[in-house]
C-alpha positions, 0 to 999 in steps of 0.5 A: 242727694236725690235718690231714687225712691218708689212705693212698692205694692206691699207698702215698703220704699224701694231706695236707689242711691249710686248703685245701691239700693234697698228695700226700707220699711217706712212703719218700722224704720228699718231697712229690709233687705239689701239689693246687689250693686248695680253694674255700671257707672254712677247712677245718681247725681250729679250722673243721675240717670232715670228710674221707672217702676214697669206697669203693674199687672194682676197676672204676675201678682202686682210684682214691683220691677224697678228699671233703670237707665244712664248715669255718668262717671264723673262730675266733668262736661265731657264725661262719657255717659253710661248706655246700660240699663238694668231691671230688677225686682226687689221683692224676689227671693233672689234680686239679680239685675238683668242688664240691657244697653241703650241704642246711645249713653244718656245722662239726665235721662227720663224715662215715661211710662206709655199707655201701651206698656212701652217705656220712653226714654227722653231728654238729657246729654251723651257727655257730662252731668248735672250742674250748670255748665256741665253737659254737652252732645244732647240726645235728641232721640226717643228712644222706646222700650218694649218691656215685654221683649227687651227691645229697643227702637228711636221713635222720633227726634227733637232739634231741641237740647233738653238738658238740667232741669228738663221734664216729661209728662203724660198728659190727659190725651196721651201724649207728652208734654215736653218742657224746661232745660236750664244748664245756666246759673241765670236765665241765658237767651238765645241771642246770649249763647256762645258755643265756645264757652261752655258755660253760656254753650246752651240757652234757657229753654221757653219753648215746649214740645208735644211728644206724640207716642206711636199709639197716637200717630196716623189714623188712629186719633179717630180710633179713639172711645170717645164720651169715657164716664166712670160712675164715680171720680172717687176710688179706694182700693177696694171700689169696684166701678163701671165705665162706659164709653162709645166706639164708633165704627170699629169692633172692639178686640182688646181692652184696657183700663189703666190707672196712672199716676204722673208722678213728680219731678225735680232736677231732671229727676222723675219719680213716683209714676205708678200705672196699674193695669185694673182688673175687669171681666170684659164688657157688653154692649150698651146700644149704638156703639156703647160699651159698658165694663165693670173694673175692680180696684186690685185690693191686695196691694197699697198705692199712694192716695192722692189724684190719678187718671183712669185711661180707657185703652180699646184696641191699643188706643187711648180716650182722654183720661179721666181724673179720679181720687184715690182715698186710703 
């Protein structure tokens, strides 16, 4: 029940239930290859944990690699959770998972991917599992995921227990919508919650936080390109288009064009965010701080057609997205 599922780049599904998983190919109804099992406790419900596909990038190839992160041991309200994660690339010769540990154990964890290559890894308890009435010790902490050298850091703290049914979405400023939290069979208020039973211990969630990522804090909100224009909101995977934008009083050193999906959530369960770093040969000067890129779509691997955004990302901070649909 609820398995991890991701669109590879090459077409086929990566499938992740318990600790096992596989490489399925959709056209032919059949299965690929098999991965190794997956150190650790359960991964999936009712211990699910969280799952995200690292940000895709024209210099390793678009190679998939798959994270994932908690779980849990049994379906029990003080059940410890699991602090390891581990990563893997299906599509590799030799799939072997490369295991690293949590600053804490989380169950019901979601994992997001940032707009500067970092994971955040949010929401969810340290002891019990899906269900009502099942989880106790919320995490409180953000806690962050360097990807390019495997470390760890807490980003911020919540006072807010977000346990089942809690979500975490990008949102178009890149920051972080925050919402949800019912471990209740029926809506239970605030002023209905009694600590000593564990069935009523917490309420249903109304409130809804904005995460602000570190890319987003302090001064840099007036770093940002600002009046993005893309020369078409419709893209294949074979489109190249241009996008111009202001930066104003700042010289330009680094940038990025992302395309983002956000992908679906259900139970506590996030899947199919995809984020792609697009190809581009750099940029020119426009006049009075307009800068003007030409990108390309990377035509050599599949994505899901449907709504994404493009996000320009200049010197490591992001403009307001920009809705586009992607036609197969």
């Amino acid at each position: 029940m609820y398995p991890f599922l991701h669109l590879l780049p090459n077409g086929s599904l990566f499938i992740f239930a318990d600790r096992s998983s596989e490489i399925f190919d959709v056209s032919g109804n059949r299965t690929v290859k098999t991965m190794p099992m997956m150190p650790g406790m359960h991964r999936t419900y009712p211990n699910t944990g969280g799952s995200v596909m690292l940000p895709l990038r024209k210099e390793n190839r678009y190679e998939a690699e798959i994270m994932i992160c908690g779980g849990g041991s049994v379906q029990e309200h003080d059940s410890l959770c699991d602090a390891s994660c581990g990563r893997l690339k299906p599509t590799s010769q030799t799939p072997t998972w490369e295991m690293t540990t949590m600053p804490e154990p989380r169950g019901m964890v979601e994992g997001l991917l940032l707009l500067d290559g970092n994971i955040l890894w949010i929401n969810g308890c340290q002891r019990g599992s899906q269900g009502f009435g099942l989880a106790t010790a919320p995490a409180l902490e953000a806690l962050i995921y360097n990807p390019r050298t495997n470390e760890w850091a807490v980003s911020g703290r919540t006072r807010i227990a977000r346990l089942y049914h809690s979500v975490a979405m990008m949102l178009l400023d890149g920051t972080v919508l925050i919402a949800g939290s019912n471990p209740n069979e029926q809506p239970l208020l605030e002023s209905e919650v009694d600590v000593h039973d564990q069935s009523r211990a917490f309420p249903t969630e109304f409130r809804v936080e904005i995460y602000t990522p570190a890319y987003l804090r302090g001064a840099y909100p007036s770093r940002r390109p600002t009046d993005i224009r893309l020369s078409t909101l419709e893209l294949d995977m074979k489109t190249r288009f241009s996008v111009e934008f202001d930066l104003e009083n700042q010289t330009l050193s680094h940038l990025d064009i992302i395309l983002y999906a956000g992908g679906f959530i259900t139970h506590s369960l996030h899947m199919g965010q995809v984020m792609v770093y697009l190809d581009h040969s750099g940029w020119g000067d426009v006049g009075e701080g307009r800068k003007r890129v030409e990108v390309d779509m990377p035509g050599v691997i599949q994505l899901a057609p449907g709504p994404y955004v493009v996000y320009v990302v200049a010197n490591g901070v992001p403009g307001v997205g920009q809705f586009v649909t992607l036609k197969v």
